[in-house]
N, C-alpha and C positions, 0 to 999 in steps of 0.2 A: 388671254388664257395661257396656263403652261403647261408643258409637256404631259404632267400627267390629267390636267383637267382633258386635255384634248381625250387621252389615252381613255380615260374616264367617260364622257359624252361619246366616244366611238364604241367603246363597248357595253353603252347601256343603246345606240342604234342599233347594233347588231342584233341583238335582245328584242328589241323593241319590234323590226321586223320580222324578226321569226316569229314572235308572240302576236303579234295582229296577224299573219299568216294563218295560224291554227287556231288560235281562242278568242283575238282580242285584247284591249288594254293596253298597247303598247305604250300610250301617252302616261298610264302611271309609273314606268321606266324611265320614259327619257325625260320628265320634267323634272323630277328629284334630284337624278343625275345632275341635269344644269344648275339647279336649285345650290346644287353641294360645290360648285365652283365658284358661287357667291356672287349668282346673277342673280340680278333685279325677279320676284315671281314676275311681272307681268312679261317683259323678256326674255324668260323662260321663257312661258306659255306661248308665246311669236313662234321665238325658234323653234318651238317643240311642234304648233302648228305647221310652219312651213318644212319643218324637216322633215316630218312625216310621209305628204302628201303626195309626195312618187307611189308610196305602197297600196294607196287608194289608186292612183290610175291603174298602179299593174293588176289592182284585182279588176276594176273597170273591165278591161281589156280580157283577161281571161271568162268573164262572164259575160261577153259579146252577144254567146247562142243563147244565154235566158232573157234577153234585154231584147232580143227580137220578136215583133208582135205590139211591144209596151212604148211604141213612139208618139203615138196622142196623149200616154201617162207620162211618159219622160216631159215632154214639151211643158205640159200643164204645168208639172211641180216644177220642173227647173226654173223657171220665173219665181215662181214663191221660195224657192232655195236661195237662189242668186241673192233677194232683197233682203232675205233674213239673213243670210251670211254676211252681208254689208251692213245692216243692221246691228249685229253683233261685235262686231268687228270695230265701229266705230264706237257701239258704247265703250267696249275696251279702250281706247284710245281717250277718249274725251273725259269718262270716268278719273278721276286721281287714282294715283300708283297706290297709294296707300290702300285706298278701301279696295282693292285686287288683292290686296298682300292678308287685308284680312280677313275675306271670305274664302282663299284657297282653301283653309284646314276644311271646310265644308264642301266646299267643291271636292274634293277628292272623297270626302267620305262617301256622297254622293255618287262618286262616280264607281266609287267600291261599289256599293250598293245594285247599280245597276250592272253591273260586271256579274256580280253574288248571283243574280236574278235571271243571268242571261241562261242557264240550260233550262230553267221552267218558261224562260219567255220563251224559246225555239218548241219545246216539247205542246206548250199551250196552242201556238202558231199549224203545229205541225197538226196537232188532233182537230182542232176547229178544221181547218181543210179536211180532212181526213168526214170529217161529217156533213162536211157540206157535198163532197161527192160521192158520198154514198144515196146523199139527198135527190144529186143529180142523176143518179143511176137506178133512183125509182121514181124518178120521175116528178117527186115532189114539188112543191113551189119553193124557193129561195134559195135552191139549185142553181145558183146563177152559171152559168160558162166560164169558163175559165181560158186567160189566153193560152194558146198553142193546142188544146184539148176540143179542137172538132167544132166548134162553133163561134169563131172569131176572138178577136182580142179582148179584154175587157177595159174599156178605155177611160171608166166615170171617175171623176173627180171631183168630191163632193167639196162643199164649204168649208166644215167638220176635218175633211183631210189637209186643204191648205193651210186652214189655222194652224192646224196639228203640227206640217210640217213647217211652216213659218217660225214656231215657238223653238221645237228641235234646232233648225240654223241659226235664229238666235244666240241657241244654248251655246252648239257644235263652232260658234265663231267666236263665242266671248270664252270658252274653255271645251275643246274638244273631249276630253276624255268621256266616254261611255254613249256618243254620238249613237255608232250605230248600233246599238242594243235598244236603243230610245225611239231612234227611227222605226225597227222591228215589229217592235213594241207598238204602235200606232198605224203599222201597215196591218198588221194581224187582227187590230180591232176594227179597222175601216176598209178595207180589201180582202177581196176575193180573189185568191192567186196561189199556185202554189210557193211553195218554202223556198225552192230556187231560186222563182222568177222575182219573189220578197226579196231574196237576200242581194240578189241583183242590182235591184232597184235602191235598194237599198245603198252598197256601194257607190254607185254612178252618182246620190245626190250627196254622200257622205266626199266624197268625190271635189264635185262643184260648190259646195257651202265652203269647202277649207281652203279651193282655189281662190274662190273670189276673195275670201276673208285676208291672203297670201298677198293681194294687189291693195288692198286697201295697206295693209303692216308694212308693206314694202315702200308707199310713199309717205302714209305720217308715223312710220312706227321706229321704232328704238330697235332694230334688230342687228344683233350681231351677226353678222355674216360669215365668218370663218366657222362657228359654232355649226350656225345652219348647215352649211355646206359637208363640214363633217356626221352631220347628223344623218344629211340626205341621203349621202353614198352609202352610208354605214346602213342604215335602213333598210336601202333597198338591195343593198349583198346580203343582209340578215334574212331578212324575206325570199330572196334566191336560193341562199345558198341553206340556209340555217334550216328551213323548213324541214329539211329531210331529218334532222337529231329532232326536231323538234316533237315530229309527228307520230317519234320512236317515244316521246314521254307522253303520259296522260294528260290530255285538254284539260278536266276537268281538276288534277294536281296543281296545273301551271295556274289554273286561273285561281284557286285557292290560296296559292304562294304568292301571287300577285296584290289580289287583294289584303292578306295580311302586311304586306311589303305598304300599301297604298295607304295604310288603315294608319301602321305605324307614324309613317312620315306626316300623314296628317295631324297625329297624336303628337308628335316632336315640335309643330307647328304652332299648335294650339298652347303646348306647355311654353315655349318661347316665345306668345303672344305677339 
């Protein structure tokens, strides 16, 4: 890489963690970025995996107090995350570069997509609870309890959710971008919880599918390592430091410019077949 590709991948991390900080999407930033240094996509997509994944633990870690309660749900899915993550992970690898290189323009439209979707998927999340405790507050049936809310955790984990989340790590290891909009998305139709303790949960396994996916790239994968490493630091000072400008623009601006930004590249993608 040269100086300015460096300069380049350091200030699309930077970017990258202040925007997953507040909206989301950072991976439609830093893959293009690497993308425009004239790395391999699937090499991209490694790096951009692994360089990310500080920003998932720090959120982890910050949502410690909504994860408490949800350790029979954590356990359950984290097995099912783990396998799909490796799962993923390896089809990327075993998969040929080429057919990577020619689905990307659709992966990212995709991943716009659900990006585009993410303030009605939270608002949909947010009302469905929203009825379900008024449910519980008359006492209705399918008021189920909710953890931390006076009558124990909610601990079930249906079949329907494992698949669900299974497919997700899958997705979240062979191309991250739009992960946890996705995960959201299928906690808010299969659980009973509120929106925090969702977006928590959420985190913690968006978390562990990119970890795992990280061990698998690191022994059979093509990754460049100077890249990553600049990605990494840069991320998680963007994320630290960044948040504060960020949180001064509109979420739902950033994620509009994003996704045109996402839309484009895949349009540049698609035209240079």
């Amino acid at each position: 890489m040269t100086v300015w590709d460096t300069l380049l991948v350091a200030a699309s991390g930077l970017a990258a963690g202040a925007l997953n900080a507040v909206a989301g999407g950072g991976t439609l930033l830093a893959f293009p970025a690497l993308l425009a240094t004239g790395m391999a996509a699937r090499t991209a997509n490694i790096v951009s995996t692994i360089g990310l994944v500080p920003g998932y633990l720090g959120g982890s870690v910050a949502y410690r107090r909504e994860l408490s309660g949800q350790g029979p749900r954590v356990r359950a899915l984290a097995a099912t995350s783990v396998v799909g993550g490796i799962a993923g992970a390896v089809i990327l690898l075993a998969a040929p570069a080429d057919s990577f290189r020619a689905v990307v323009p659709y992966l990212l439209l995709g991943a716009c997509a659900l990006l585009a979707a993410q303030p009605r998927i939270g608002r949909w999340v947010a009302v469905r609870e929203a009825g379900r405790a008024a449910e519980r507050a008359e006492g209705r049936p399918g008021g189920a309890p909710v953890a931390g809310r006076g009558a124990g955790p909610r601990t079930e984990v249906s079949t329907g959710l494992r698949v669900a989340v299974f497919a997700a790590a899958v997705y979240g290891s062979y191309f991250g971008a739009g992960l946890g909009v996705l995960l959201l998305a299928v906690f808010g139709i299969l659980l009973v919880d509120g929106m925090q303790q969702l977006n928590a949960l959420k985190g913690l396994l968006s978390f562990l599918i990119n970890a795992v996916s990280v061990i698998v790239f690191a022994v059979g994968g093509d990754v460049d390592w100077w890249a990553t490493a600049v990605l990494a630091v840069t991320a998680w000072v963007g994320a630290a430091a960044g948040v504060g400008v960020a949180r001064r623009l509109s979420p739902s601006l950033l994620r509009s410019a994003v996704v045109a930004f996402g839309a484009a590249v895949a349009a540049v993608l698609l035209v240079r077949g």
